[in-house]
N, C-alpha and C positions, 0 to 999 in steps of 0.2 A: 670449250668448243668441241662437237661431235661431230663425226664428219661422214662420208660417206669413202672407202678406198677399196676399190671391188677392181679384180682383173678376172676375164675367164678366158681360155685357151682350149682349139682343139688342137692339135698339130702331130707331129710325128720326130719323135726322138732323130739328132742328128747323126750320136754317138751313144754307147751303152754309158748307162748311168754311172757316174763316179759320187761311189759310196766313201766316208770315210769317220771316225772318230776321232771327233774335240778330244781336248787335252783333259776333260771335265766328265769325261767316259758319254757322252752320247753319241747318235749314231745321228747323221747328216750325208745327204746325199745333193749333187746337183745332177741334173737333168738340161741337157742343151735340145730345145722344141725351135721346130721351123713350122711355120703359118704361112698358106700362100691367100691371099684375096686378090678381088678384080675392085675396081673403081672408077671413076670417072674425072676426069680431070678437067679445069678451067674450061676446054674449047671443046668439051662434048667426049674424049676418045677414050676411050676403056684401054686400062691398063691391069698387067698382074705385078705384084710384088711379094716378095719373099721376107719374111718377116721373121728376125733370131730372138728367141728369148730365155735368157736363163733362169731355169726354176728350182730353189730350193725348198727340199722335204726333208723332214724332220723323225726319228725316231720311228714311228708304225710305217708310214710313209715309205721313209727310207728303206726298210727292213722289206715290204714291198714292191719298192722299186727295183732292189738288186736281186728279189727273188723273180720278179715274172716281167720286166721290161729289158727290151734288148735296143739294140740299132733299126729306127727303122718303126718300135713300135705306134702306134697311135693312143693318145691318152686324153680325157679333158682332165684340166686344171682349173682350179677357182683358186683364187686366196686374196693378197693385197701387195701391192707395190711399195716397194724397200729401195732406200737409197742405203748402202753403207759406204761408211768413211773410215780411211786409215792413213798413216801416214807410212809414205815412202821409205823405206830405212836407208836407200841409199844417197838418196838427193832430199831429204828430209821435208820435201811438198806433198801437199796431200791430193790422195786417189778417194777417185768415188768409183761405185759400181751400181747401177740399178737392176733388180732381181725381182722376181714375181714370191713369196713366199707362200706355200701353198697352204691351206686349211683343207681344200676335200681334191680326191684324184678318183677317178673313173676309169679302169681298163679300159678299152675299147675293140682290142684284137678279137676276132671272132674264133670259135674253135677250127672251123673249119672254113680257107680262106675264101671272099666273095670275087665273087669276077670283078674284073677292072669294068669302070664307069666310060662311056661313049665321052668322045673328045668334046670338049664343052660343055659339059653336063652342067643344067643350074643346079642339081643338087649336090655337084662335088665340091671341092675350096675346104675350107678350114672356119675355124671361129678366133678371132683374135677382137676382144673385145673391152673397153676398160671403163671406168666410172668413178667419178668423184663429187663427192659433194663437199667443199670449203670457201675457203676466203680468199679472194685474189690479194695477192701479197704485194703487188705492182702495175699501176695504170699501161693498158693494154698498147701497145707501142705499132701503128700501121706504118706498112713500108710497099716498098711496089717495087716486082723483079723486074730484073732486065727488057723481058716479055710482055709487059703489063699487067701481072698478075697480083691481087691485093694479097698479103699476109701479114698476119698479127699474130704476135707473142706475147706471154705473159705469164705469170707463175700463180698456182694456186697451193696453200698449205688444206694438208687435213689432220688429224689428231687421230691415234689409236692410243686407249685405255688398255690396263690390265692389271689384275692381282701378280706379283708375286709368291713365290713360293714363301714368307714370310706372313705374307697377307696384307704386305702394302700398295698402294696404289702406284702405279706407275701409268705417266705418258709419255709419249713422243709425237712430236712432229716431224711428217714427210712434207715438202716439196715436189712438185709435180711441175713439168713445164709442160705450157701449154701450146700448140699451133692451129693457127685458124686460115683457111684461104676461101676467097673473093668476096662475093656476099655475106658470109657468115664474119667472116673475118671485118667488115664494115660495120656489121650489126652490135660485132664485141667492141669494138673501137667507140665506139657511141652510146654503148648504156653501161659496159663495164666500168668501174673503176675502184680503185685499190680499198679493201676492205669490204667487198662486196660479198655475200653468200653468194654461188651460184653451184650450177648441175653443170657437167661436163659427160657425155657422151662420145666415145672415136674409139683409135685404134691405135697399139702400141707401135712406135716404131723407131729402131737406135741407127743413130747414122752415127761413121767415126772421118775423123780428122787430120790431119799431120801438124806439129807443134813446130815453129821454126827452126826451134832445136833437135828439129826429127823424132819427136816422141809421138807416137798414135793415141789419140784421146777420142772418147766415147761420150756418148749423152742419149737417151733415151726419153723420148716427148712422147703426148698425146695428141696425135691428130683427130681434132675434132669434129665431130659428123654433127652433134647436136647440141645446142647451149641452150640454157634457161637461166634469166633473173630468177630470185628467189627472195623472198619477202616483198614480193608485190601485193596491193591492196586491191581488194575486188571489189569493186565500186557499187557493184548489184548486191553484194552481201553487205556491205559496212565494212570498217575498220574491224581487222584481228586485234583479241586483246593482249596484253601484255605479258608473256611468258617466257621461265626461262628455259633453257636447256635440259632436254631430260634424256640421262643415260639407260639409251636399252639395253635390255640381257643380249647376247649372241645369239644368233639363230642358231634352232639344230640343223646340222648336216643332209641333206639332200636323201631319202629314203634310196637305198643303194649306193652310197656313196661312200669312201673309206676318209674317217676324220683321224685327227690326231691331235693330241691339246697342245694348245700354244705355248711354244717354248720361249716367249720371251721372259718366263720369269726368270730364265736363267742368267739374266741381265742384271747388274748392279747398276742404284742409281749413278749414273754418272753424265755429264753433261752433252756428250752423243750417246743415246740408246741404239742399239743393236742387237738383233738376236745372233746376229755373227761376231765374234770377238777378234778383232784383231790378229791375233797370233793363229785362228783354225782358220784364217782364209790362203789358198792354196798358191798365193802368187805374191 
């Protein structure tokens, strides 16, 4: 299964970039981006929200990043959304973390700065944007808030491919949870269901939690703006014929945009993939 797993980001660094070296000598950097958007909520009212996200770069990236981004800068981000998993060394349960990891990065800082935008400007905000195309992994579950407001949840998997630096093939699957509210959220509830292709259109966003036992836990969903079924039949054309999956090459990198090769070959098969290993994560 091929899937589709695209994040793009405009935003503006929280803190300067923490650059550091794997134990395996490469160069790895995270980057903390805030995204502000406006949107519209069940009863018509426009709201703004501040949106955190952590982006890891890799090697050119990295190198990059520590040399020309500071506190404060603005950057666009493309790449794919990462779940990594570790296990706790102290209470021996396991942590997840979800991370954007970047394939292309865009300065955006101008040489010489521009004046501030009028208060409400439509052309000021941010880009926080995500995309997926896989299988829903769980029949979409509707519920109604306190409010009366419709929402539905659900997960979708998608698959990234890759060579190895050996020349073997390697997958993984991600996990994505999904959020839908009112209409759209009625519409998922009634054609989705578990094993379905579909297209997922929204916006990143991690809300955290407190655990009984006082621990702060994280989760990072897709609020969805747009759904599509996928393998529907067009009645005006006929039946599509029967085909299987066909693995595309990667796209090249955006004309002006700074790429960097994927570092998951640095990954041994083993039964969680990760291009972070365990032991280089900072916490």
């Amino acid at each position: 299964m091929y899937a589709l797993n695209r994040a793009q980001l405009i935003g503006h660094l929280t803190e300067d970039p923490q650059i550091r070296q794997t134990p395996s000598g490469q160069t790895v950097g995270d980057l903390n981006i805030v995204t502000k958007a406006s949107f519209a909520t069940g009863d018509g009212q426009m709201q703004q929200t501040s949106s955190y996200h952590n982006v890891v770069v890799w090697r050119g990236l990295a190198d990059i990043s520590q040399r020309f981004l500071k506190k404060g800068s603005q950057v666009f981000i493309s790449g794919r959304i990462q779940t990594d998993e570790w296990e706790d060394q102290n209470s021996g349960q396991k942590r997840y973390k979800t991370r954007i990891t970047a394939d292309e990065m865009i300065l955006l800082d101008p040489k010489v700065p521009n004046e501030p935008l009028s208060e409400g400007s439509m052309v000021g905000g941010a880009l926080n944007q995500a995309e997926v195309i896989g299988n829903v992994t769980r029949d979409p579950e509707l519920r109604q808030t306190p409010n009366g407001n419709s929402v539905v949840s659900f997960g979708i998997a998608t698959n990234f491919a890759w060579k190895d630096r050996a020349g073997e093939n390697q997958e993984k699957t991600e996990f994505h949870n999904i959020v839908a509210w009112d209409e759209l959220a009625k519409a998922i509830q009634a054609n989705f269901k578990k094993g379905r292709k579909v297209y997922i259109r929204g916006r990143l966003q991690t809300r955290s939690w407190e655990t009984p036992d006082g621990n702060k836990r994280y989760t990072t969903e897709i609020i969805a703006e747009s759904a599509l079924a996928l393998g529907v039949p067009n009645t005006e054309i006929g039946l599509p014929s029967v085909s299987t999956d066909v693995k595309l090459s990667r796209p090249q990198p955006k004309k002006g945009a700074v790429a960097v090769e994927n570092p998951s070959g640095e990954v041994p098969a083993v039964n969680y993939e990760s291009e972070v290993k365990p032991e280089d994560l900072p916490f």
